[in-house]
Steps between C-alpha positions, in 0.01 A plus 500: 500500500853388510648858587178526775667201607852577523408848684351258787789274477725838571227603766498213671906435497533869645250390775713211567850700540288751694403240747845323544651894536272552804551092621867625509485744726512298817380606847914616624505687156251689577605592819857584405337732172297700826747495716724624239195733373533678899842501518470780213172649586565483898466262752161323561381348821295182443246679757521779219401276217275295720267867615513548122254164421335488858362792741813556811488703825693826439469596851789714422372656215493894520079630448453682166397810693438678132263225423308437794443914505375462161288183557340686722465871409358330135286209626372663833235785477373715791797328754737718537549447884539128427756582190680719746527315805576149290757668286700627845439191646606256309818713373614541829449146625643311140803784556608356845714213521432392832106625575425372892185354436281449213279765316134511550260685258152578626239593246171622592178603316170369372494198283593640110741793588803317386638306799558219352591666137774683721630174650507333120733750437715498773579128444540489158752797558674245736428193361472500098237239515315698749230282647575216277852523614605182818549785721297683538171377691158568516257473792147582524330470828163387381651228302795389626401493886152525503385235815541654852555114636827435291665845612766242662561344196473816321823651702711236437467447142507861437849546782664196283388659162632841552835303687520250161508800276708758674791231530461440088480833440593791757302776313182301475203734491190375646133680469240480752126601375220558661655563792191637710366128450816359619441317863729667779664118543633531140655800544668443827710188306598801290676710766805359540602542131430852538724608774833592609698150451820432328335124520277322583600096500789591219286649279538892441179712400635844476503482099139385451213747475078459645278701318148486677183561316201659706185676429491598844554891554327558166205726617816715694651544222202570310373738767886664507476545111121685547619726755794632268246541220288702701772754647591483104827368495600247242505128522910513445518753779399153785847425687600154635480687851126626442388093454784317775294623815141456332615159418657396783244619794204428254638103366748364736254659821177282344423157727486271221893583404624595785788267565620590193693836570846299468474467174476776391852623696680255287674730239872643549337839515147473669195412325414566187135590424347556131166539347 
């Protein structure tokens, strides 16, 4: 019993010293031993050690090209049109320094082919957190603006949201679903985010990117996809340009989304159509 008892005594006295050791490292200690500590391992930013505990903008981040091409050749089956066109897209856009307006993603199918799967991706390429991340944002037009009467109210929360979020981040990536739902109104407060403008009251929108989510088109693409089968041609064999026209006369042309052409213009290098 007595050596059980000494052996806490020592225990207990080496707890002690421990605690007055750490006690006597006081808060300008510290901060000398890591300044000191990047003085010899390099020099870092308190923005640096601040992104490493809490999720930053890297608006100036370069894209992982490699890893978005293998997010998406790996996780995406049967897509290759959207793999293709996303991949160019995005490269090119994320490359450019100074893009003159923003870049806008349309994805079109029937509900389950992997629009918004595809658009999962694409943010969590840009934004680790993908859509947990603060920016990038997530509207769905059944939900989020779903009474005709408050279309009003609807365009100004929604021009104040997407003007709040592009100032705190530039490359903020917001995702529009169910866009054949979506009331004409809503769209129009969309617009001017989407065009030509260095500005638009301070704020500049040429780094942020609108990916649009519509089922819309999906019996033209359907039908396009058929009529290779039957001249026996292969699935991978359908070209961007073989679905553009379909898409365009056959979606943008129909009465209930008419007004809605515009949007669909607002990428650096047309449209951008995928099944």
């Amino acid at each position: 019993m007595p050596r059980v008892a000494r052996l806490g005594g020592v225990a207990a006295l080496r707890l002690l010293l421990a605690a007055h050791v750490v006690a006597a490292f006081e808060p300008i200690t510290v901060g000398l031993a890591i300044g000191a500590a990047s003085a010899l391992t390099g020099y870092l930013s308190y923005k640096d050690l601040y992104c490493r505990f809490a999720e930053c903008c890297r608006d100036k981040q370069p894209l992982n090209a490699s890893a978005l091409r293998l997010d998406l050749e790996e996780k995406l089956f049967g897509q290759h049109l959207a793999t293709e066109v996303i991949l160019k897209a995005l490269i090119g856009f994320k490359n450019n320094k100074k893009p003159k307006k923003p870049l806008t993603l349309s994805l079109h199918g029937w509900a389950g082919t992997g629009k918004n799967f595809v658009s999962q991706i694409v943010a969590k390429n840009l934004h680790p957190k993908g859509l947990k991340s603060s920016f990038v944002h997530l509207f769905v037009s059944t939900l989020h603006f779903p009474h005709v009467q408050h279309i009003k109210l609807y365009q100004d929360q929604l021009q104040r949201w997407i003007r709040g979020n592009v100032s705190a981040c530039a490359s903020s990536v917001f995702i529009f679903d169910e866009m054949d739902k979506l009331h004409p109104g809503v769209i129009d407060a969309i617009k001017p985010f989407l065009d030509y403008y260095e500005q638009i009251d301070g704020v500049s929108y040429q780094k942020a990117i609108f990916i649009f989510l519509s089922n819309a088109g999906g019996d033209l693409i359907t039908k396009t996809a058929l009529d290779f089968w039957r001249a026996g041609r292969k699935r991978e064999d359908i070209q961007l340009k073989d679905l553009e026209p379909v898409l365009s006369v056959g979606v943008f042309n129909n009465k209930h989304i008419q007004t809605r052409e515009d949007v669909r213009a607002g990428g650096d290098e047309g449209p951008r159509f995928c099944r």
